[in-house]
N, C-alpha and C positions, 0 to 999 in steps of 0.2 A: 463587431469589430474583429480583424483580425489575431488568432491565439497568439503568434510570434510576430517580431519585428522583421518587415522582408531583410533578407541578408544574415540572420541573424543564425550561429550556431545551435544546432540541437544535438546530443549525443544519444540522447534516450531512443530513439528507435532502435540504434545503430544494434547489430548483433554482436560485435566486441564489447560493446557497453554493458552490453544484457549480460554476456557469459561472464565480466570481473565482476560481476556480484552475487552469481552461481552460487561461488566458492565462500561469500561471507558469514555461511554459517559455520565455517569453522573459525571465527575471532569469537573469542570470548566476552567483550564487551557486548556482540550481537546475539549471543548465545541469552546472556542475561537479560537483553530488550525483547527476544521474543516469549522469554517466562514472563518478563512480568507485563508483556499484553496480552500473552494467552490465560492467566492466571484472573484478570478481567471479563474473561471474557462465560458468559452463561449460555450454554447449552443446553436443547431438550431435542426427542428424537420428533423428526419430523420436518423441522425447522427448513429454511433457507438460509442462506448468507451470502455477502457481496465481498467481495475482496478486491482494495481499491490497488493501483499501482504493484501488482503482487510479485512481480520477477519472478524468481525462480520457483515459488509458491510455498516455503518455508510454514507461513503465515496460513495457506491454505491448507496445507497438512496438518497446522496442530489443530485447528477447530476441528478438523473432521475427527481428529484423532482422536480430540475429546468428548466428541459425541458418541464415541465408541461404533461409527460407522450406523449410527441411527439417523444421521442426515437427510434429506430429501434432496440439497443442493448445495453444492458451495459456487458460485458462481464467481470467476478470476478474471478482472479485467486489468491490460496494461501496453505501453505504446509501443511494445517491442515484440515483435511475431517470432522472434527466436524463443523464444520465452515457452511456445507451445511444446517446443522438443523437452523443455524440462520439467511440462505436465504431464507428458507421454512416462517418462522416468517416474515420478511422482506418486502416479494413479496405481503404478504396480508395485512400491514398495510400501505405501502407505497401510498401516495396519488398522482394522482391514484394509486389505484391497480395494479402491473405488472404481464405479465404471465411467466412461468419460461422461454419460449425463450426471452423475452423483459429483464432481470437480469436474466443471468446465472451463477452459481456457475461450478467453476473443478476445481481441488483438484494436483495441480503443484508447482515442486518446481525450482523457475526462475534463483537461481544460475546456471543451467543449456542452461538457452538462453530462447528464445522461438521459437523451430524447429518448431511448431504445427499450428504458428498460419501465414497468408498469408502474406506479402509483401502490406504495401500501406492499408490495410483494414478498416484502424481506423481512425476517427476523430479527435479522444483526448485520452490523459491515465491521470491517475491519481493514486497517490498513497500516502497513510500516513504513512510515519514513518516506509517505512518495505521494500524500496529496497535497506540499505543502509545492511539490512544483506545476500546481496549475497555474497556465501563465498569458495573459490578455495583455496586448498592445495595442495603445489608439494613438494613432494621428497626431491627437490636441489633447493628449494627458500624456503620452510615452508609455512606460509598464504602468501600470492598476494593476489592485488586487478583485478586479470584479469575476474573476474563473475561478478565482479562491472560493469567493462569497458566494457565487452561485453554486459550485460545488459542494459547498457545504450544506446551501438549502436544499439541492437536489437529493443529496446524501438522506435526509430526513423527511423530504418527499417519498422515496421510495421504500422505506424501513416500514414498518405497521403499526400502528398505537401502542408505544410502549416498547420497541422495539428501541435496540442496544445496540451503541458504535462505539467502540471502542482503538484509536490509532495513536500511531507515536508522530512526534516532528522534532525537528533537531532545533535546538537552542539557539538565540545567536550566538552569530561569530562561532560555529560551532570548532572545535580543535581534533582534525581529522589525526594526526599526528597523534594524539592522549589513546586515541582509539586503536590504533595499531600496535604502539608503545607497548599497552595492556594485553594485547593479543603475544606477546613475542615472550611470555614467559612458556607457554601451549606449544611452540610453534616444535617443540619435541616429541608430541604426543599427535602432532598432523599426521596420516599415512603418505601426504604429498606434502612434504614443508616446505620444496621449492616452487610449488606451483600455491602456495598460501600464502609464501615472499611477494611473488608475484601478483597476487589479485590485490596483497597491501598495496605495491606500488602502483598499482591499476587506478586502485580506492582513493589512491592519495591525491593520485595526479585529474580524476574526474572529480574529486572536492576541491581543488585548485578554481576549478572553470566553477562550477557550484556558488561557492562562496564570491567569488567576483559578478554574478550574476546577480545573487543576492541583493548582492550593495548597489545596485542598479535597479534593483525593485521589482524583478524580473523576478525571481523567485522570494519565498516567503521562509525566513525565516527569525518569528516572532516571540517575545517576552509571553510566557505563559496566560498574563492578564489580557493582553490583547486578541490570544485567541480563545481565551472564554468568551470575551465580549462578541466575537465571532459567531462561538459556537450559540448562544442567546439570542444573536442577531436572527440566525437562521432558524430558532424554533426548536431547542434543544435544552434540556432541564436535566437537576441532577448532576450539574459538570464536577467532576475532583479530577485530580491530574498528579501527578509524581514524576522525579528524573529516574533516569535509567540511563545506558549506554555509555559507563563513563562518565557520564555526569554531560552527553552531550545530545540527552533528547529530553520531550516529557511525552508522558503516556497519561495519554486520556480517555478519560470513560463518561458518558453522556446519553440519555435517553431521548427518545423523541416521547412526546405529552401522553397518557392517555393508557390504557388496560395495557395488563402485561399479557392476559391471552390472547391463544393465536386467533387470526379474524378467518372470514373464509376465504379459500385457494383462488385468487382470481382466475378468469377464464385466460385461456391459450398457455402459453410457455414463458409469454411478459419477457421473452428475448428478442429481436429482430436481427441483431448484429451476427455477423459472420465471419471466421477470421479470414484475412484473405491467405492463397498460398503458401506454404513455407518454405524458406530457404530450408538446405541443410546448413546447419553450425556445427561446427568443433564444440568437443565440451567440455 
């Protein structure tokens, strides 16, 4: 079936979309979501990782970060190829330094699975706030959640026996408004507090469309219970979960079945995907 409805808007490739979210790691409600998913999250030197919907790569800097630059891979996938220029940034401030095979950026959109990537290869995924918009339109049903569903089995398809995912999603009816509110006591201590005004109103007005989408079935944003039952559905043990972000996501941590050591290195590089060309963007 097709991912979207013909006709239908998408923002997420768009390069202005990608670059108002650049900027979210200066709100302090986001600052708190990505401690306490990185805070979940178990490193050891050697390792791989997947990083679902990554934007800016926030998410993919603190794993490596954590692994104190003993990584093998952090691999960043997401639907927006602007997205590359702010791995390029990224890779040379990250402490250490990484090289672009140690954080790689490709430019995929995961409502579709992940065909590309091997069976077993990963250690851990992670992801914030961006695999709950995977999104399948049929004909003779309208939205399903079946890109959800099979994202999530892929997700654990590709992890290794015992391997760890750990991602946030946003609540329902989530109150994008609480979340900026909570950011404006900070916005003194921003070194650009007019262009942090502005990624709010950016924030605000792309959860506008977000949440209308939602309610349409088109994206997923579900009661805690239901994406356990999700994450079980797909082959996944061990589920606990907590809010965070204001009180407008949860963060969850989940194993796939099976030994927590690492298995052996499949053959090739277990990527096929390529990002295509880049634009330049403003940043």
């Amino acid at each position: 079936m097709p991912a979207t409805q013909p006709g239908s808007v998408n923002y997420w490739p768009e390069n202005r979309c990608a670059r108002a979210f650049w900027g979210q790691q200066e709100l302090m409600p986001y600052r708190q979501l990505l401690a306490d998913t990185v805070a979940w999250v178990e490193v050891r030197p050697g390792q791989r990782w997947l990083d679902l919907g990554c934007g800016g790569g926030q998410l993919s800097r603190a794993v490596w970060e954590k692994g104190g630059g003993t990584l093998a891979e952090v691999l960043a996938l997401d639907c927006a190829a602007a997205n590359e220029k702010a791995y390029r940034k990224l890779r040379a401030e990250a402490r250490p330094p990484a090289t672009e095979a140690q954080i790689r950026f490709a430019c995929a959109d995961f409502s579709h699975g992940l065909p590309a990537l091997e069976t077993g290869r990963f250690d851990g995924a992670v992801s914030g706030l961006s695999i709950q918009y995977a999104e399948s339109w049929s004909e003779g049903k309208g939205w399903t959640t079946d890109a959800y569903d099979r994202l999530l089995g892929e997700v654990c398809r590709v992890l290794r026996p015992g391997g760890l995912f750990v991602f946030s999603v946003n609540v329902p009816e989530p109150a994008w408004g609480k979340v900026g509110l909570c950011s404006l006591p900070w916005l003194h201590r921003s070194r650009k507090p007019g262009r942090l005004l502005k990624n709010i109103f950016r924030m605000w007005r792309y959860g506008a469309w977000l949440k209308r989408e939602a309610r349409r079935g088109r994206f997923h944003y579900l009661p805690a219970a239901a994406v356990t039952d999700k994450l079980r559905a797909a082959g996944f043990v061990d589920i606990e979960h907590r809010q965070s972000y204001a009180g407008q996501a949860y963060v969850f941590r989940c194993r796939k079945p099976g030994s927590h050591g690492r298995m052996p290195e499949p053959a090739g590089d277990g990527m096929v995907l390529a990002p295509p060309p880049i634009e330049p963007a403003d940043g």
